[in-house]
Backbone as ProteinMPNN parsed JSONL, in Angstrom:
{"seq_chain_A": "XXXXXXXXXXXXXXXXXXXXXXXXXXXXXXXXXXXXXXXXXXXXXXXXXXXXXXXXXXXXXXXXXXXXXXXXXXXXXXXXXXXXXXXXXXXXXXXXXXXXXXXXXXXXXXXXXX", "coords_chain_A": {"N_chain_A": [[17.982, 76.541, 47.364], [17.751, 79.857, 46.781], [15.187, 81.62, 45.25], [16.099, 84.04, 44.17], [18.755, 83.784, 43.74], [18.596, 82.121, 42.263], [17.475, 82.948, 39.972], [18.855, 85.353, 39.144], [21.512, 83.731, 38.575], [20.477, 82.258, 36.192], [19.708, 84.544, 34.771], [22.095, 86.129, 34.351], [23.106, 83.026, 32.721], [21.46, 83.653, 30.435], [22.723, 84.966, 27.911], [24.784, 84.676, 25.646], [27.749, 85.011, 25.16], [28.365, 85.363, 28.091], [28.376, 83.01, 28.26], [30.196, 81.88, 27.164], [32.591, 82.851, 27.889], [32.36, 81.501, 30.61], [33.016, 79.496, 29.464], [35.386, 79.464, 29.055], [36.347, 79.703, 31.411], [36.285, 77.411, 32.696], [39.116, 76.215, 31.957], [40.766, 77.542, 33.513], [41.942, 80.049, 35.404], [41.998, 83.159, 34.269], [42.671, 86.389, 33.225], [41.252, 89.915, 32.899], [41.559, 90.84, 29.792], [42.523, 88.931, 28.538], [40.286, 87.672, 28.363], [38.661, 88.97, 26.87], [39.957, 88.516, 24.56], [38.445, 86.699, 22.174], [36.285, 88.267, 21.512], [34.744, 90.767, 19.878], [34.458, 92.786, 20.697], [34.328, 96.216, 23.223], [36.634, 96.566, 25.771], [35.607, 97.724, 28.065], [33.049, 96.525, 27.595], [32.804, 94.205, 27.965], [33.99, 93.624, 30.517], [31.37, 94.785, 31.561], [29.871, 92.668, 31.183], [30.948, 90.661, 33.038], [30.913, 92.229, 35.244], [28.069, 90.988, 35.661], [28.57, 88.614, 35.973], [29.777, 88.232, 38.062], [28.164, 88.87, 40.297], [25.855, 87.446, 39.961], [27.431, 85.503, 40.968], [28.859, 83.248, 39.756], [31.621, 84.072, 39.156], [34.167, 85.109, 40.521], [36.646, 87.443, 41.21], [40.523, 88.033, 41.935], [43.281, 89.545, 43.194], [46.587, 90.114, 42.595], [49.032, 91.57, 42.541], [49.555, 93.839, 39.556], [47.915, 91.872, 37.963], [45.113, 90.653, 37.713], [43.015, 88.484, 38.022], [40.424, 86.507, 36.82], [38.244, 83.305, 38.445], [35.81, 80.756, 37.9], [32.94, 80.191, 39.478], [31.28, 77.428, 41.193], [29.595, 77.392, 42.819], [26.545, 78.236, 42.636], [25.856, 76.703, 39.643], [25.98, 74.521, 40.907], [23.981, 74.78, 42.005], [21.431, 75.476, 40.467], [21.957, 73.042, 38.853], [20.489, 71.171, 40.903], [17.781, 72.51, 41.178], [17.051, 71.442, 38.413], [17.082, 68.807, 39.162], [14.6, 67.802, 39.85], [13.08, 67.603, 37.767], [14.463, 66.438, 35.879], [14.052, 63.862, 36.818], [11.561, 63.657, 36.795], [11.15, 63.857, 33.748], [12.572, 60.718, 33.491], [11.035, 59.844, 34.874], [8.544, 59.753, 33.099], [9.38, 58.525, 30.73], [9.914, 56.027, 31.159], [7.774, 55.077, 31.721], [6.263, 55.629, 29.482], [7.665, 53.661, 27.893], [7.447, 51.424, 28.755], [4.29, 50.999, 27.86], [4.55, 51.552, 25.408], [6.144, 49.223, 24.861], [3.904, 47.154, 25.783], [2.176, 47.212, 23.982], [3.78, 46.515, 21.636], [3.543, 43.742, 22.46], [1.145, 43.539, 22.802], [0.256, 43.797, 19.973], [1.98, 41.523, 18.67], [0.639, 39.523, 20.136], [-1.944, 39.736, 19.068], [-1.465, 38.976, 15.781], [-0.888, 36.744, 16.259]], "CA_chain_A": [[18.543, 77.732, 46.75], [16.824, 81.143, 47.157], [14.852, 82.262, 44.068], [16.263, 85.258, 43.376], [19.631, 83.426, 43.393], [18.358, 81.555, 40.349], [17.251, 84.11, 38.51], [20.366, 85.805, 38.936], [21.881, 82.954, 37.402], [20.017, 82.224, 34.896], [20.069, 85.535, 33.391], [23.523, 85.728, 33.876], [23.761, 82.401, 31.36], [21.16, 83.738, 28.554], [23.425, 85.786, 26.983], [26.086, 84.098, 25.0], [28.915, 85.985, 25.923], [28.76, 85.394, 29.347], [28.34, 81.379, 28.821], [31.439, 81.888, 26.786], [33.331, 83.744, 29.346], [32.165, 80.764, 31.693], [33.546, 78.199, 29.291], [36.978, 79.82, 28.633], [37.497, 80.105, 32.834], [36.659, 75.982, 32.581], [40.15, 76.156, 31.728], [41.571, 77.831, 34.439], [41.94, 81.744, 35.706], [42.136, 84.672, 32.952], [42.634, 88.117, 33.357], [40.257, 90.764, 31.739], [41.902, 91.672, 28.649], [42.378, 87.231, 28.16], [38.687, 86.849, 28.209], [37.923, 89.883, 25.562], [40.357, 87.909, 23.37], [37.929, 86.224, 21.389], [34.807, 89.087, 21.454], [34.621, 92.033, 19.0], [33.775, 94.257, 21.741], [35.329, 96.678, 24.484], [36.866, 95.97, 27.124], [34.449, 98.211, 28.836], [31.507, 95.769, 27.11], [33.573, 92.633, 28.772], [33.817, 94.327, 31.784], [29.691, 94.395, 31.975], [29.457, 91.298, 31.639], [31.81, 90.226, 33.872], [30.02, 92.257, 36.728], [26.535, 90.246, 35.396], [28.437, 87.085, 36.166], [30.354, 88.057, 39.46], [26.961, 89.325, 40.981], [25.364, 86.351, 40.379], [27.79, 84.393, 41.874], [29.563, 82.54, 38.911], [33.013, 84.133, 38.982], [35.032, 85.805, 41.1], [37.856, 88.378, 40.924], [41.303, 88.561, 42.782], [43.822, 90.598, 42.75], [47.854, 89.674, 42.23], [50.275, 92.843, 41.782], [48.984, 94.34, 38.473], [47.062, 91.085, 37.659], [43.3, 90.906, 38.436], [42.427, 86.97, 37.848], [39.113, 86.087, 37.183], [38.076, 82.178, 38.332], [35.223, 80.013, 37.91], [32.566, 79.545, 40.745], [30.514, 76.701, 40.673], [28.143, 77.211, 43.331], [25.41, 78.913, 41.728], [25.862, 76.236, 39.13], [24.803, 73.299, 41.505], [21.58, 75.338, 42.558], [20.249, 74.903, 39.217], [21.509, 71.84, 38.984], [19.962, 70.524, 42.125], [16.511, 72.445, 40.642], [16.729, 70.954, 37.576], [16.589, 67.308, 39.588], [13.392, 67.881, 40.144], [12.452, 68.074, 36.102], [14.97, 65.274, 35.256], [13.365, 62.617, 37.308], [10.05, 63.615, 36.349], [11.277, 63.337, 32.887], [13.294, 60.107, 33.264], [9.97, 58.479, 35.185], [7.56, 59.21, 32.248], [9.979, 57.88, 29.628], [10.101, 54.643, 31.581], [6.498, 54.942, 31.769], [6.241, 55.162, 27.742], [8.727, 52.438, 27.33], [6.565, 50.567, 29.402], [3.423, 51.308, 27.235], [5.018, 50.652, 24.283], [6.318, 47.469, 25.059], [3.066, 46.181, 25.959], [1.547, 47.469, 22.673], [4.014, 45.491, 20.932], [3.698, 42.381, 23.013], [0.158, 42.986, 22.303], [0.297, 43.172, 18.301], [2.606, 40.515, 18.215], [-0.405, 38.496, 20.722], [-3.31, 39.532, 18.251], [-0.902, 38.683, 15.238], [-0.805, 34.781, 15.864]], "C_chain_A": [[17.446, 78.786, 46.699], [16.522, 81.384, 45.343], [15.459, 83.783, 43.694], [18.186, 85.123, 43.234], [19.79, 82.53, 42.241], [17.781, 81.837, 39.409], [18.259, 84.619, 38.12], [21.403, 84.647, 37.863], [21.778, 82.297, 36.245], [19.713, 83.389, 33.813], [21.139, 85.638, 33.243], [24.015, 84.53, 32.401], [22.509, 82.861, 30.075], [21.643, 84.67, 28.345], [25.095, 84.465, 26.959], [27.625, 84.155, 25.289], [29.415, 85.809, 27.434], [28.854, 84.034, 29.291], [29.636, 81.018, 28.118], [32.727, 81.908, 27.648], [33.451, 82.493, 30.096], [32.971, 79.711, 31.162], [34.715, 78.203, 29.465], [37.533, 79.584, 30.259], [37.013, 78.245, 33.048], [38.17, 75.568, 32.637], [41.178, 76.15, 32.508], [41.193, 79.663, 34.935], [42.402, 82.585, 34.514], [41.876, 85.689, 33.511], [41.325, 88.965, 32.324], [40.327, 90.664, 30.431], [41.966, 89.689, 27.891], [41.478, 87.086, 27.713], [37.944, 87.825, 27.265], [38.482, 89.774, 24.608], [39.414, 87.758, 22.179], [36.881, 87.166, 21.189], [35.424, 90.388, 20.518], [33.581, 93.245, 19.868], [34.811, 95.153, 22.961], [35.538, 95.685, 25.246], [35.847, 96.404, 28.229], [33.216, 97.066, 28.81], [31.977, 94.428, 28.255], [33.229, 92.788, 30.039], [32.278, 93.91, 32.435], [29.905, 93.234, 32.068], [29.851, 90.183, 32.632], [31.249, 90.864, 35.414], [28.657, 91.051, 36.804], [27.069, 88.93, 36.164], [29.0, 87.316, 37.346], [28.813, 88.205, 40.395], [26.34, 88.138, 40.82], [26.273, 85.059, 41.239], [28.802, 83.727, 41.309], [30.879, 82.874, 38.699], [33.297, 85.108, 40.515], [36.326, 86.27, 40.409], [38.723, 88.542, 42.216], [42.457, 89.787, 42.337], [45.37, 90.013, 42.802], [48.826, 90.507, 41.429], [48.756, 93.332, 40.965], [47.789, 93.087, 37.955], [45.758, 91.055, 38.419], [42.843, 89.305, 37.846], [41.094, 86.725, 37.786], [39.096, 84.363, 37.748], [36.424, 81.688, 38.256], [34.657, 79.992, 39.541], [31.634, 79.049, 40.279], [28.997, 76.314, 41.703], [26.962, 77.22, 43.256], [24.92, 77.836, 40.771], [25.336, 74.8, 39.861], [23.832, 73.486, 42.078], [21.127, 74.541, 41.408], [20.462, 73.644, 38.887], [20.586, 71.07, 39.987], [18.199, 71.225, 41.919], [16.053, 71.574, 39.809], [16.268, 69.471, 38.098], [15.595, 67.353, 39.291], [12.559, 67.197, 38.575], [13.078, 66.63, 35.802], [14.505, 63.936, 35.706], [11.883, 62.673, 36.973], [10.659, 62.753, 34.888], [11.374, 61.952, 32.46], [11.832, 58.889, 33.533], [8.71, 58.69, 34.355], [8.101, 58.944, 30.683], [10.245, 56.808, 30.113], [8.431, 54.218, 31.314], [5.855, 54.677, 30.067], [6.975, 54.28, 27.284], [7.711, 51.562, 27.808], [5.168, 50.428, 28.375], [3.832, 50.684, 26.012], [5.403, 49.42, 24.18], [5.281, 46.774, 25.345], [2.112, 46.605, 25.056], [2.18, 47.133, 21.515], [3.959, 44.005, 21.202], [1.879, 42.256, 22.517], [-0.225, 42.828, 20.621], [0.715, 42.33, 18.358], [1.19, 39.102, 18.842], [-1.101, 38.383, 19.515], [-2.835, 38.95, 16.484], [-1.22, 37.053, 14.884], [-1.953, 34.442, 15.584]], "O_chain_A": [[16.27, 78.444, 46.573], [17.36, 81.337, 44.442], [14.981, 84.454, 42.779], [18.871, 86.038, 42.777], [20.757, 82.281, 41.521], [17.558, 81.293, 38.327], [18.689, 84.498, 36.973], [21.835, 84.831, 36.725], [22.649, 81.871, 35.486], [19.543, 83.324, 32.595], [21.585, 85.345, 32.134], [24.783, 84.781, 31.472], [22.645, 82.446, 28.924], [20.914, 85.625, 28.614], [25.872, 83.869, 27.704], [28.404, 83.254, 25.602], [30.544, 86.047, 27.865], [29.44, 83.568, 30.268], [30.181, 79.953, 28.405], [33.577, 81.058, 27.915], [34.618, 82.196, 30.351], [33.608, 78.989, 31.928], [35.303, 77.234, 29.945], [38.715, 79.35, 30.512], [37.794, 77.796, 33.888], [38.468, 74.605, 33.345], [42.146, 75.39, 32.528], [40.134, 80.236, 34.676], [43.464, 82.285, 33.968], [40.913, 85.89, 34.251], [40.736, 88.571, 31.318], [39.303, 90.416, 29.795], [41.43, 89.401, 26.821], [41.408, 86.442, 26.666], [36.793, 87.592, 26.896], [38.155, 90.443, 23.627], [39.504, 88.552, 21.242], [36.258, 86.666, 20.252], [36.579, 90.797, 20.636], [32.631, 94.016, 19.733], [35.856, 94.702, 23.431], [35.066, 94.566, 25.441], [35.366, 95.66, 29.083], [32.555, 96.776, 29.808], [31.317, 93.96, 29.183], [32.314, 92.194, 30.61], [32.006, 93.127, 33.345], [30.155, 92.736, 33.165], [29.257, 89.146, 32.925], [31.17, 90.211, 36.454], [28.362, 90.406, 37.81], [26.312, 88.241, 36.848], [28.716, 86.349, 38.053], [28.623, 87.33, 41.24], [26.253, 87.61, 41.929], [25.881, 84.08, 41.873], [29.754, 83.467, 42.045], [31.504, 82.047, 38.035], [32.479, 85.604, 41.29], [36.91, 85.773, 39.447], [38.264, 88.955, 43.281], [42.425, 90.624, 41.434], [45.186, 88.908, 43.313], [49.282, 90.371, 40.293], [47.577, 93.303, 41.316], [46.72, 93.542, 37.547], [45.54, 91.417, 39.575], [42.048, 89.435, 36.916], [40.525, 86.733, 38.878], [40.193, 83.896, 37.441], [35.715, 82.586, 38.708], [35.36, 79.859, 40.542], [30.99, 79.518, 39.341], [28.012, 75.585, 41.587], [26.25, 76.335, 43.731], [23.694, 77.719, 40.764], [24.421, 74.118, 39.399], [22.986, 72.738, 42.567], [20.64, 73.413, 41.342], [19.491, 72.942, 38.606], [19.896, 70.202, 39.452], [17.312, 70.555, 42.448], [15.026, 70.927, 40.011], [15.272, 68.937, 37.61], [15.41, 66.861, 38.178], [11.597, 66.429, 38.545], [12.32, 65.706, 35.507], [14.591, 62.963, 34.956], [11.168, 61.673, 36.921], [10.695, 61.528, 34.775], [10.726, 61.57, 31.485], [11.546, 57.828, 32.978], [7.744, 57.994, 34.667], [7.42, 59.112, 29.671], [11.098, 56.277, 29.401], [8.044, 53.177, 30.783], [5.173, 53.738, 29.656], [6.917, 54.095, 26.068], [7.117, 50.923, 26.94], [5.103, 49.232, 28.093], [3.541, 49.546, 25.643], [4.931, 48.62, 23.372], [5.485, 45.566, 25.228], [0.975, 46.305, 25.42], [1.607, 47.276, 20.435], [4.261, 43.157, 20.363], [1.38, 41.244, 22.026], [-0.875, 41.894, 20.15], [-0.177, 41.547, 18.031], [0.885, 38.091, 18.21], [-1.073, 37.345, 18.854], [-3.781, 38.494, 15.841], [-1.577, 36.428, 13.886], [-2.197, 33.27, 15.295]]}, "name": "protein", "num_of_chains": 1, "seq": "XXXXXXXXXXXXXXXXXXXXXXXXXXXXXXXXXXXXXXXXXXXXXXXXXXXXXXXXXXXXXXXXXXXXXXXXXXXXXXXXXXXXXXXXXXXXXXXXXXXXXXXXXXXXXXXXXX"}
């Protein structure tokens, strides 16, 4: 994944609002005025944010008569997953590595014990 396609998406999700937005189209497709249901803001304000997240990648917009559909895209979303690997296997192999440690710092109290 190109770095400046995961910046894009990662500013896209720090703001609240937009990871909202992202959860509600989990659901399915919503229109504009659907997805500024729950916000105490314009529609104009919605709007922004709704370019923030098409530009990165994370939604799309069609069109249907008078209806304008937003949906869910999840491509963007398995970049960073597929970065994050990277982090989670580190993680996963020095918490095996401290399990490991620990277990042989109780096998050895319990040795010096008897």
């Amino acid at each position: 994944m190109h770095g400046d396609t995961l910046s894009a998406t990662f500013a896209a999700l720090a703001d609240p609002t937009r990871r909202a937005i992202l959860a509600r189209l989990t659901l399915g497709e919503a229109s504009v005025s659907e997805l500024a249901g729950p916000f105490e803001m314009s529609l104009v304000a919605v709007s922004k944010h709704l370019k923030v997240l098409e530009t990165a990648g994370l939604i799309s917009k069609s069109r249907e008569a008078q209806w304008r559909p937003c949906r869910l895209e999840t491509a963007p979303l398995r970049g960073v997953d597929d970065w994050l690997e990277t982090y989670r296997r580190f993680w996963s192999e020095s918490l095996d590595k401290l399990e490991a440690y620990a277990a042989s710092l109780k096998r050895k109290e319990e040795k010096d014990a008897k």
